[in-house]
MIZAGU-624998 format. One record per residue (C-alpha): x, z, y. Coordinates in Angstrom, 3 decimals, decimal comma. Layout:
% MIZAGU-624998
+----------+----------+----------+
:       c1 :       c3 :       c2 :
+----------+----------+----------+
:        X :        Z :        Y :
...
+----------+----------+----------+
END
This chain:
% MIZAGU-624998
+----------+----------+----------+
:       c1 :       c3 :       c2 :
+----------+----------+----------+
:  -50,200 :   24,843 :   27,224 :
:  -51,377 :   27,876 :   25,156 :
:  -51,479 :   25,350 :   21,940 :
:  -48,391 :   24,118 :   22,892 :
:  -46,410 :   27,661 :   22,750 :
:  -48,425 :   28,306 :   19,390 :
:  -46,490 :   28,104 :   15,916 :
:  -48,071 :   26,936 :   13,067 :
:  -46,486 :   26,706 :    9,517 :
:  -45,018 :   23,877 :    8,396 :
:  -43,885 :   22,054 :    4,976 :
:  -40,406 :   22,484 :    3,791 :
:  -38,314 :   20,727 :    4,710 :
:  -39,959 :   19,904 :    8,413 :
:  -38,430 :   20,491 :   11,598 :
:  -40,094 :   23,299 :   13,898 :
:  -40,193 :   22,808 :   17,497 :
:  -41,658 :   25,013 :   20,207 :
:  -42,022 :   25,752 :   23,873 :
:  -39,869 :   28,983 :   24,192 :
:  -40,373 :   31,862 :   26,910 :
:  -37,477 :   30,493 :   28,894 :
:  -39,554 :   27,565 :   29,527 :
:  -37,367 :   25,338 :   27,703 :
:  -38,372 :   23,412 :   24,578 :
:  -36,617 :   24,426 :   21,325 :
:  -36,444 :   23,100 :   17,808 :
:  -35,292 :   24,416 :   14,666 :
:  -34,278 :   21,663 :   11,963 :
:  -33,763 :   21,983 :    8,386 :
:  -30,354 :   20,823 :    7,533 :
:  -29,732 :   21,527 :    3,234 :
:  -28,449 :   25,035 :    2,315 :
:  -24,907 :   27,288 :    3,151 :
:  -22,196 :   27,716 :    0,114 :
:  -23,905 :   31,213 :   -0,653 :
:  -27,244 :   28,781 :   -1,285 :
:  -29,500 :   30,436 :    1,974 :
:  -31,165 :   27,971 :    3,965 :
:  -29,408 :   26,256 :    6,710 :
:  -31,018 :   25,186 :   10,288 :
:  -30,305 :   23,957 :   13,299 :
:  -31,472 :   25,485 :   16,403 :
:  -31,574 :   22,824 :   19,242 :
:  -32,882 :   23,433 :   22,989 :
:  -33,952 :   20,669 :   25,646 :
:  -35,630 :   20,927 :   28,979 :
:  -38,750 :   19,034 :   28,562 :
:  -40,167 :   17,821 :   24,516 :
:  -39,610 :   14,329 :   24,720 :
:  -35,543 :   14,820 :   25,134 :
:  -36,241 :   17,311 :   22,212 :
:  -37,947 :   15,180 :   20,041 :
:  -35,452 :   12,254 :   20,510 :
:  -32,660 :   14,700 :   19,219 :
:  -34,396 :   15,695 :   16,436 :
:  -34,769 :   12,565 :   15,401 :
:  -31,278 :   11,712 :   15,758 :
:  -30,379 :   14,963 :   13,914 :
:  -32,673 :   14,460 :   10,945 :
:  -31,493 :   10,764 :   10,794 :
:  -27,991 :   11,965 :   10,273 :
:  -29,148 :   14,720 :    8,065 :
:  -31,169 :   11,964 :    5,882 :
:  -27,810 :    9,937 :    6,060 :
:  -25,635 :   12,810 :    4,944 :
:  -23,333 :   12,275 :    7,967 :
:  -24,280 :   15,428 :   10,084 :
:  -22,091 :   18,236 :   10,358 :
:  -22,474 :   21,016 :    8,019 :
:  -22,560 :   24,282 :    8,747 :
:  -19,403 :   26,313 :    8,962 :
:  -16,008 :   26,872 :   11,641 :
:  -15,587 :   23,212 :   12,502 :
:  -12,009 :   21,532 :   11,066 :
:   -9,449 :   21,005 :   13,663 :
:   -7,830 :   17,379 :   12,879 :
:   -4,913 :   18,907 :   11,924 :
:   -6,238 :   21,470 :    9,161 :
:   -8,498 :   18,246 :    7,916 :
:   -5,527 :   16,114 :    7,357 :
:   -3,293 :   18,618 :    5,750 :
:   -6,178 :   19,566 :    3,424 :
:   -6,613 :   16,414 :    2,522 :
:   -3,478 :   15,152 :    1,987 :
:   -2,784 :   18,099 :   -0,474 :
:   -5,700 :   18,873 :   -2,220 :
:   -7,664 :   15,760 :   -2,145 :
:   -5,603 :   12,309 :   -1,930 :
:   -2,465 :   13,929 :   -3,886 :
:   -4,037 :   14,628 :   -7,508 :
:   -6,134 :   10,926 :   -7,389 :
:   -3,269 :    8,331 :   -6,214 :
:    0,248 :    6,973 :   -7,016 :
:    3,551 :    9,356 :   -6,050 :
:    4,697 :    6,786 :   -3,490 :
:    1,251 :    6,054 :   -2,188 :
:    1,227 :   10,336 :   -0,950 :
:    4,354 :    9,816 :    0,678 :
:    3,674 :    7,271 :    2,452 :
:    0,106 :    9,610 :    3,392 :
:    2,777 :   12,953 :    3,515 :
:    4,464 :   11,057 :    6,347 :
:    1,804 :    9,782 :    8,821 :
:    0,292 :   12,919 :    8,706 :
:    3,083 :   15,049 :    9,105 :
:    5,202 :   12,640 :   11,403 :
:    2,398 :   10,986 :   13,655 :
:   -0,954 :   12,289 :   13,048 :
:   -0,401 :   15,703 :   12,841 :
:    1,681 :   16,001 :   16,227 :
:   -0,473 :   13,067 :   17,878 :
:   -4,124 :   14,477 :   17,319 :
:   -4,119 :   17,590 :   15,611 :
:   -5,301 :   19,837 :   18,115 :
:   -8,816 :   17,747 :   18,412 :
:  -11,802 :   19,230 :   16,779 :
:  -12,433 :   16,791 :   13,558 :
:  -16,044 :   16,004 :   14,618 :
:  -14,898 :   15,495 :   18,209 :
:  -12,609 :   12,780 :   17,605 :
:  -12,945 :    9,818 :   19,598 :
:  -11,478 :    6,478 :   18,840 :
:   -9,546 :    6,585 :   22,192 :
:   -7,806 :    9,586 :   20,947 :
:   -6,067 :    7,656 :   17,934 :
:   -5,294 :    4,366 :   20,210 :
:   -3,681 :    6,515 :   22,658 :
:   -1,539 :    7,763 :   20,228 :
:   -0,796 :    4,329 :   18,702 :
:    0,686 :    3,236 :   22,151 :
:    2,957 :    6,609 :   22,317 :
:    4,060 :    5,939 :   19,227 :
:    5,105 :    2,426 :   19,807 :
:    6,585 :    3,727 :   23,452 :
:    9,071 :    5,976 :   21,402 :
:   10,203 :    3,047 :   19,542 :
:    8,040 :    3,033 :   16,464 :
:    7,120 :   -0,484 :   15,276 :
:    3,353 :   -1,659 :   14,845 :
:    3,846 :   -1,818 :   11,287 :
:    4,405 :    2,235 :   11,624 :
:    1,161 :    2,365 :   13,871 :
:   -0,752 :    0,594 :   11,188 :
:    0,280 :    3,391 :    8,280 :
:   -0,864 :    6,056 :   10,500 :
:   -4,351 :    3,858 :   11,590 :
:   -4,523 :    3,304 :    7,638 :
:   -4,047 :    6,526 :    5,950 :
:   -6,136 :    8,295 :    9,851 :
:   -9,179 :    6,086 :    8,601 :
:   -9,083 :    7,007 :    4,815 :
:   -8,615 :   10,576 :    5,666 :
:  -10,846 :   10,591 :    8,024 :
:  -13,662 :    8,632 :    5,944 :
:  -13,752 :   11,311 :    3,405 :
:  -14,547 :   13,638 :    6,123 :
:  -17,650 :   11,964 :    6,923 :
:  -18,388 :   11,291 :    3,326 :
:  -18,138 :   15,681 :    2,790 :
:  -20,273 :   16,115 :    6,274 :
:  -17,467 :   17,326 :    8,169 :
:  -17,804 :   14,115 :   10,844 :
:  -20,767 :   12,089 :   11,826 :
:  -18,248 :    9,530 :   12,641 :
:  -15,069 :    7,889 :   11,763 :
:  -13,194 :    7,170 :   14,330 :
:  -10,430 :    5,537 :   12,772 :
:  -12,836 :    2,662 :   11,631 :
:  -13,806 :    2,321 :   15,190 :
:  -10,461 :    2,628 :   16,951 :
:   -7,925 :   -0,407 :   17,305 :
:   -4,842 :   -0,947 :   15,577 :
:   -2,104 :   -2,515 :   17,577 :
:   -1,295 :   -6,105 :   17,246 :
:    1,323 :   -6,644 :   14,549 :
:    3,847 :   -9,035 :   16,074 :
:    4,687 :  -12,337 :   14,311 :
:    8,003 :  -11,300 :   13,209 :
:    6,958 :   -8,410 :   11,613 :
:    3,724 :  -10,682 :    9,466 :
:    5,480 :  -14,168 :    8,824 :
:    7,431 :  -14,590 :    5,875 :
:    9,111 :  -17,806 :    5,235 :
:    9,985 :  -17,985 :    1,762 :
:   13,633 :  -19,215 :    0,752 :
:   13,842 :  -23,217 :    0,001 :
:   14,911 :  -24,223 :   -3,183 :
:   18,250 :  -25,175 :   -2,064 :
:   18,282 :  -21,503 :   -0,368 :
:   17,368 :  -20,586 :   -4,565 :
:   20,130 :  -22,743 :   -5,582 :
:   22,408 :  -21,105 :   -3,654 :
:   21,725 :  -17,778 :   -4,652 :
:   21,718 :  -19,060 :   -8,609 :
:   25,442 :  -19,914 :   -8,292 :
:   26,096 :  -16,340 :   -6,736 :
:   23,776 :  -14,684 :   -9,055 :
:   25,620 :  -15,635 :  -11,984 :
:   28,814 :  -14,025 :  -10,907 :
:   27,557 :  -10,394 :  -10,539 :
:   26,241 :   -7,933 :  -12,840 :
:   22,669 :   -7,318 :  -14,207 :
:   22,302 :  -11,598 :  -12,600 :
:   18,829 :  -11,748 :  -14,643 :
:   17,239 :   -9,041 :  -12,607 :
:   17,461 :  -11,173 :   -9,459 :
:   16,347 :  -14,222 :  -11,310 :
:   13,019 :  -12,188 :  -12,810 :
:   12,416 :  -11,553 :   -8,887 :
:   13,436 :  -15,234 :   -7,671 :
:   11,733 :  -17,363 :  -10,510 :
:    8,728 :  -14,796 :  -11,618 :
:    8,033 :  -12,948 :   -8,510 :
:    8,301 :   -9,961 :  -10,463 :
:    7,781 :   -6,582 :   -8,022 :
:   10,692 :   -4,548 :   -7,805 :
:    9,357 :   -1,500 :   -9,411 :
:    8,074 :   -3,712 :  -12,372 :
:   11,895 :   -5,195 :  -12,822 :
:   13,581 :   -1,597 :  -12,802 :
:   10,725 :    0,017 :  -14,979 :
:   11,666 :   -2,946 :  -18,275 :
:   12,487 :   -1,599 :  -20,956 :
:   13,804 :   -3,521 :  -23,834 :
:   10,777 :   -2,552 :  -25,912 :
:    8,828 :   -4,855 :  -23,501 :
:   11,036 :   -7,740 :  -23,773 :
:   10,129 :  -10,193 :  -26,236 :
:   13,413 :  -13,149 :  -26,088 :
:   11,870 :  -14,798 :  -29,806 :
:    8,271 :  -15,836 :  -28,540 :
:    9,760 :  -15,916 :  -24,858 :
:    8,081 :  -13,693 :  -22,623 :
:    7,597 :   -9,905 :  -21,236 :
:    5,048 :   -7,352 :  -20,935 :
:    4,936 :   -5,526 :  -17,752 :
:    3,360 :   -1,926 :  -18,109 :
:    4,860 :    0,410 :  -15,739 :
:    6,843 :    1,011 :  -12,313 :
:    9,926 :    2,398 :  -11,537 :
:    9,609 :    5,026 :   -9,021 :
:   11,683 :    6,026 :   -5,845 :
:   13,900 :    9,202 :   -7,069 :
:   12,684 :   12,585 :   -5,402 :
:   15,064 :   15,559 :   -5,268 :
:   15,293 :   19,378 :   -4,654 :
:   18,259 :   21,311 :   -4,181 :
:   19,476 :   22,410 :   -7,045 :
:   22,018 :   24,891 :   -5,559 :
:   21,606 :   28,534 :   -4,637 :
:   20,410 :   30,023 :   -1,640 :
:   23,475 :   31,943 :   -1,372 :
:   25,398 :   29,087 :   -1,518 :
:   24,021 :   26,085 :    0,129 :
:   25,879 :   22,960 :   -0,314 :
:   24,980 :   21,899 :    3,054 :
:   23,797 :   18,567 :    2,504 :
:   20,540 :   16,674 :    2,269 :
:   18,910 :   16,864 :   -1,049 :
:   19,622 :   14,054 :   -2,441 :
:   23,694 :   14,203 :   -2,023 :
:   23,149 :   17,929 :   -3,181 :
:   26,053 :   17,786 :   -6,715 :
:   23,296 :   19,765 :   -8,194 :
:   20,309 :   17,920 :   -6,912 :
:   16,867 :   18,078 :   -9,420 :
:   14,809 :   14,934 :   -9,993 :
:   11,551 :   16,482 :   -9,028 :
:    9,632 :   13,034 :   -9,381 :
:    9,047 :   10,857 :  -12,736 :
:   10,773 :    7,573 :  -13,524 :
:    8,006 :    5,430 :  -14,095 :
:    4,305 :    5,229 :  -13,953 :
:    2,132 :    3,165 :  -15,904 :
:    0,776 :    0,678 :  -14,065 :
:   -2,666 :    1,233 :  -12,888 :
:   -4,691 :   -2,220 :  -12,594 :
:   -5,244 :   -4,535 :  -15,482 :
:   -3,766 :   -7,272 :  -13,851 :
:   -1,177 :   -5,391 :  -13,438 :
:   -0,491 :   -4,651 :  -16,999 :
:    0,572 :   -8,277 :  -18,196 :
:    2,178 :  -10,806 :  -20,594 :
:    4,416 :  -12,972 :  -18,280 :
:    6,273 :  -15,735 :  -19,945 :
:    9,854 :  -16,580 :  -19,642 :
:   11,422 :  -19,805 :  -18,760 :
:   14,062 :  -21,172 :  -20,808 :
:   17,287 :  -20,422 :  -19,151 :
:   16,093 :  -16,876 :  -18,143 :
:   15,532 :  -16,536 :  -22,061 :
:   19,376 :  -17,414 :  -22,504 :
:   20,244 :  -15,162 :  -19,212 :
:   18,628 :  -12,001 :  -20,715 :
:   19,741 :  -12,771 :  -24,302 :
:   23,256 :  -13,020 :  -22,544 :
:   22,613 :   -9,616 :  -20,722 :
:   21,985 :   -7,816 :  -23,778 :
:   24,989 :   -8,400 :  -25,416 :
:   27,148 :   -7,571 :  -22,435 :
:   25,023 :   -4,117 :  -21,866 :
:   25,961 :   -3,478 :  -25,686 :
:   29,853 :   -4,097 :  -25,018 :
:   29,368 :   -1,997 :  -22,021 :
:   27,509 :    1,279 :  -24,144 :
:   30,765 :    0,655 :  -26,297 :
:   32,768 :    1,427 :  -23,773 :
:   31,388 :    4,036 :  -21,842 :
:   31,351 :    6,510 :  -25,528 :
:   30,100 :    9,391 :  -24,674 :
:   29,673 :    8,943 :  -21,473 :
:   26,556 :    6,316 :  -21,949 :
:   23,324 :    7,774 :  -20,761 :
:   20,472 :    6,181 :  -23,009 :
:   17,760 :    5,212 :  -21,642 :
:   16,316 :    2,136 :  -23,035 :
:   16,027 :   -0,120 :  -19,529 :
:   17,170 :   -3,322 :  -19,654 :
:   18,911 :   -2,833 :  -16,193 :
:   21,329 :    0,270 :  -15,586 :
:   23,660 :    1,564 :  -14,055 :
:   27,273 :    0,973 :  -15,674 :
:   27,068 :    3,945 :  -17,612 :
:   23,543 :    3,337 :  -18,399 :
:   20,578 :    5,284 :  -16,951 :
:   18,012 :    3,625 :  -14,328 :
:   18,753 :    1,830 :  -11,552 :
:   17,765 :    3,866 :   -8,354 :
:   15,803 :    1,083 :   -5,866 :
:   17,729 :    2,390 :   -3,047 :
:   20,913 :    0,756 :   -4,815 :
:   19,014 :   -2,383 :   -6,229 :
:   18,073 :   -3,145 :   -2,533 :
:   21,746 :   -2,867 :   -1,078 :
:   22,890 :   -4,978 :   -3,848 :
:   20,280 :   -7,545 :   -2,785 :
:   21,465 :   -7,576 :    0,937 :
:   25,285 :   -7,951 :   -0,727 :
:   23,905 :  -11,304 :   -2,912 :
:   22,121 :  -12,727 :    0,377 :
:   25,227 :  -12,498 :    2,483 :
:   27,566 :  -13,432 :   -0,516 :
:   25,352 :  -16,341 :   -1,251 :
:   25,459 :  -17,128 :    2,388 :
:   21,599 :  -17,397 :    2,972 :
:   19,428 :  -15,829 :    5,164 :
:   19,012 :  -11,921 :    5,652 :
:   15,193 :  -11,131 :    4,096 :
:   13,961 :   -8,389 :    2,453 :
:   14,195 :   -7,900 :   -1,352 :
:    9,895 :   -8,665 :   -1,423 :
:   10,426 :  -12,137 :   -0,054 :
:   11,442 :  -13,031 :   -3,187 :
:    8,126 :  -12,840 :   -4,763 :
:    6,699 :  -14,832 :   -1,974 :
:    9,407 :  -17,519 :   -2,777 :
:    8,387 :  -17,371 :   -6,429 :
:    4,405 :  -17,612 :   -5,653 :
:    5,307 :  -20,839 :   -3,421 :
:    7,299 :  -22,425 :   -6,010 :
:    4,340 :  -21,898 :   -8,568 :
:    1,755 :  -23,528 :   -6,333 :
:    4,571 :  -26,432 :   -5,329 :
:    4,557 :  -26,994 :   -8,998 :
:    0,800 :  -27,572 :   -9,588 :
:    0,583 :  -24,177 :  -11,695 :
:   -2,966 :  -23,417 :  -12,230 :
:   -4,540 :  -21,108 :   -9,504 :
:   -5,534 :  -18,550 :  -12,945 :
:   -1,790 :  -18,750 :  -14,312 :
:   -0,408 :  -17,960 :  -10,966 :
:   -2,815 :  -15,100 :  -10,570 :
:   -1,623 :  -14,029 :  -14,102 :
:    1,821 :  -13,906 :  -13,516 :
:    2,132 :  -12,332 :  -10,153 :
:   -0,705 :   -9,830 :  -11,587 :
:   -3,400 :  -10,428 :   -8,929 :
:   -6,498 :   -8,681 :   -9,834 :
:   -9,605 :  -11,639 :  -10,337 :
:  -11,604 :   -9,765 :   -7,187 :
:   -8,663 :  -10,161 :   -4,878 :
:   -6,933 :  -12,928 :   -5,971 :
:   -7,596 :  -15,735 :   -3,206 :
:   -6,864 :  -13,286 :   -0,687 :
:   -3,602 :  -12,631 :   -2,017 :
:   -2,834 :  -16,453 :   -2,752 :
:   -3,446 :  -16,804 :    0,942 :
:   -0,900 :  -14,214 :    1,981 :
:    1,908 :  -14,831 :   -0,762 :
:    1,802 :  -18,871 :   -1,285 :
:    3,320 :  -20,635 :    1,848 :
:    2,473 :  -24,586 :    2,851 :
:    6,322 :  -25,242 :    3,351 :
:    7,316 :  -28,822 :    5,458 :
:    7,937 :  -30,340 :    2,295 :
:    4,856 :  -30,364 :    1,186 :
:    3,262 :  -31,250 :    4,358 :
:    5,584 :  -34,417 :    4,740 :
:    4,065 :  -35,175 :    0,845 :
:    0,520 :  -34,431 :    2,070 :
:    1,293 :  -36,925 :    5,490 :
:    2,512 :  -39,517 :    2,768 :
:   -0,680 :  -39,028 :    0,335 :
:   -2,605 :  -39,840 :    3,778 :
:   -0,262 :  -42,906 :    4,476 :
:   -0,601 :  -44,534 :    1,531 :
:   -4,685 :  -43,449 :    1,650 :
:   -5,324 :  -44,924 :    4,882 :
:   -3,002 :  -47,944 :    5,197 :
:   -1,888 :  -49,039 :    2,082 :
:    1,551 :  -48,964 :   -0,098 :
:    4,896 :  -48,521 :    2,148 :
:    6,797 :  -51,677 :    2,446 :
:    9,958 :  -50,367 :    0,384 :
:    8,400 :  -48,697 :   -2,584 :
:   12,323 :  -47,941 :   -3,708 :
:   12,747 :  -45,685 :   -0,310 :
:    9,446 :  -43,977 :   -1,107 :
:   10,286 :  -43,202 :   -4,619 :
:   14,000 :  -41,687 :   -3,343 :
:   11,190 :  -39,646 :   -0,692 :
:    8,687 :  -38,547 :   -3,467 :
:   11,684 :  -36,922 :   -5,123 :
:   12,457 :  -34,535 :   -2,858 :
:   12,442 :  -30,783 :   -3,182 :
+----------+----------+----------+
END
């Protein structure tokens, strides 16, 4: 026992461990160094050495694997998240990417799990708070965001040391219902139908860019005509339009009462457009004929409109404006797509259905796998995935693929004539 209690000098770097004058066994682990560069241990204590030695094991692992907890206050949840939020996702992603973070944390997470100690969080914690949210009417769309941005937030925590675990990557999402998932993209008599209406309205090339093309919206409103090439019949796609941000542009003294976007002297506090970040994103998509003669047509009514307008014409080089010029906002692009779907008299869907309608058309067509990737800007690495989500095996196609087997299996029809007048349907 007398060996036992006696310390002998170890390497750097090696845990010390000890039988202490309390009678319990203690350890004292090297763990890397503090922010003012001392050394930094920790001390651990167990009641007989083989519990100690099992913990020190686990401890060094975690040390070896960088995922033990540094040294310092431990981060509450909620202090992680806002720090994070601010000074580490804001400067590296997209504007609309940290709202969409700015929310969840300040709407769900925040209020939900704040109070937890960061390296304390269990996964129960976050799936409890998925089922409140969802019990106050949030849909599990909304539950997913929070899971989403909870798990990146929470991964750099562990990747810094400040968790050993992430316990958004072990926690459980709800189930996203079927309604909110399936899309059914329109039919081409549904695309028809639309056409006719289409041509009647103003700016009736922007919806056929989104219908025929599958072109994003923020891609659409971001054209300029710079990027438009009607001669060798295509585009170039480059940059994003961006949801409009405002401050309050009035005074203190005088508040104008009103949220900050209806404030008369509201500031844009957010940029137009970004470039667009992937290389498939930035792309050469060509242009079918009659969209050719649509945007050609387009031009020369925007011109007739800038003549018009005089002075009060705000340049700005898109190819879609407003009817005094100047951007589009989406907010107003998207209510004028509800007003084409109920004027058209098809089906309510949201404006992003659209690009699934145009993927499905694509693959309907026999389009090469590569040339639909290039159009809808898939990047090579992802690309199946996203063919699986966006392209749709529509009842057309399986009655052709139920004919294919017919004729496989037991031979011609007997009235080639009514299987011709079947083969040529949509």
């Amino acid at each position: 026992m007398a060996e036992e209690k006696k310390r002998t000098r170890r390497a750097n770097g090696e845990s010390a461990i000890y039988l202490g004058k309390d009678g319990r066994w203690h350890a004292r682990v090297p763990m890397g160094y503090k922010d003012d560069g001392s050394p930094y241990r920790r001390h651990l204590t167990r009641p007989t050495r083989k519990e100690l030695v099992d913990e020190v094991r686990r401890l060094e692992k975690q040390r070896d694997e960088g995922s033990a907890r540094q040294p310092g206050k431990p981060w509450t949840v909620a202090k992680w998240l806002e720090h994070w939020v601010e000074n580490i996702a804001k400067p590296v992603v997209s504007e609309n990417t940290y709202a969409g973070y700015e929310v969840a944390v300040r709407v769900h997470l925040v209020p939900g799990i704040g109070r937890h100690r960061i390296d304390r969080l269990e996964p129960e914690h976050l799936e409890s708070l998925y089922r409140r949210m969802q019990s106050a009417g949030s849909k599990a769309g909304t539950a997913h965001q929070a899971h989403r941005t909870a798990r990146t937030a929470l991964g750099e925590a562990v990747r810094r040391g400040h968790a050993a675990k992430n316990a958004a990557a072990l926690a459980k999402p709800p189930r996203m219902e079927e309604d909110e998932t399936e899309v059914e993209p329109y039919s081409v008599d549904e695309v028809q139908s639309l056409l006719l209406e289409v041509n009647k309205r103003r700016n009736s090339a922007r919806w056929m860019l989104a219908l025929a093309l599958g072109l994003r919206q923020g891609e659409t409103l971001g054209l300029r005509w710079s990027d438009v090439d009607l001669d060798n019949e295509y585009l170039k796609l480059r940059r994003n339009r961006l949801r409009p941000k405002y401050e309050h542009g009035c005074s203190e003294a005088a508040p104008c009462g009103r949220k900050a976007g209806y404030c008369p002297a509201r500031v844009q506090v957010r940029r137009e457009t970004k470039n667009t970040k992937s290389r498939a994103g930035r792309r050469a998509v060509p242009l079918p004929g009659p969209l050719v003669v649509m945007l050609r047509s387009h031009r020369e009514v925007q011109a007739r409109e800038r003549a018009a307008a005089g002075n009060l014409w705000t340049e700005s080089e898109y190819v879609f404006t407003k009817p005094l010029g100047g951007p589009l906002s989406p907010n107003t692009d998207y209510h004028d797509w509800k007003r084409l779907l109920e004027d058209a008299g098809v089906r309510n869907g949201r404006l992003h259905d659209a690009r699934h309608t145009a993927g499905t058309v694509l693959m309907l067509l026999g389009v090469p796998d590569r040339v639909i990737d290039q159009i809808m800007g898939w990047e090579p690495g992802g690309a199946a995935r996203m063919r699986a989500r966006y392209l749709h095996v529509t009842d057309p196609m399986l009655k052709e693929a139920a004919r294919k087997i017919e004729r496989a299996i037991w031979g011609a029809p007997e009235n080639p004539a009514v299987d011709k007048d079947q083969d040529n349907e949509p």
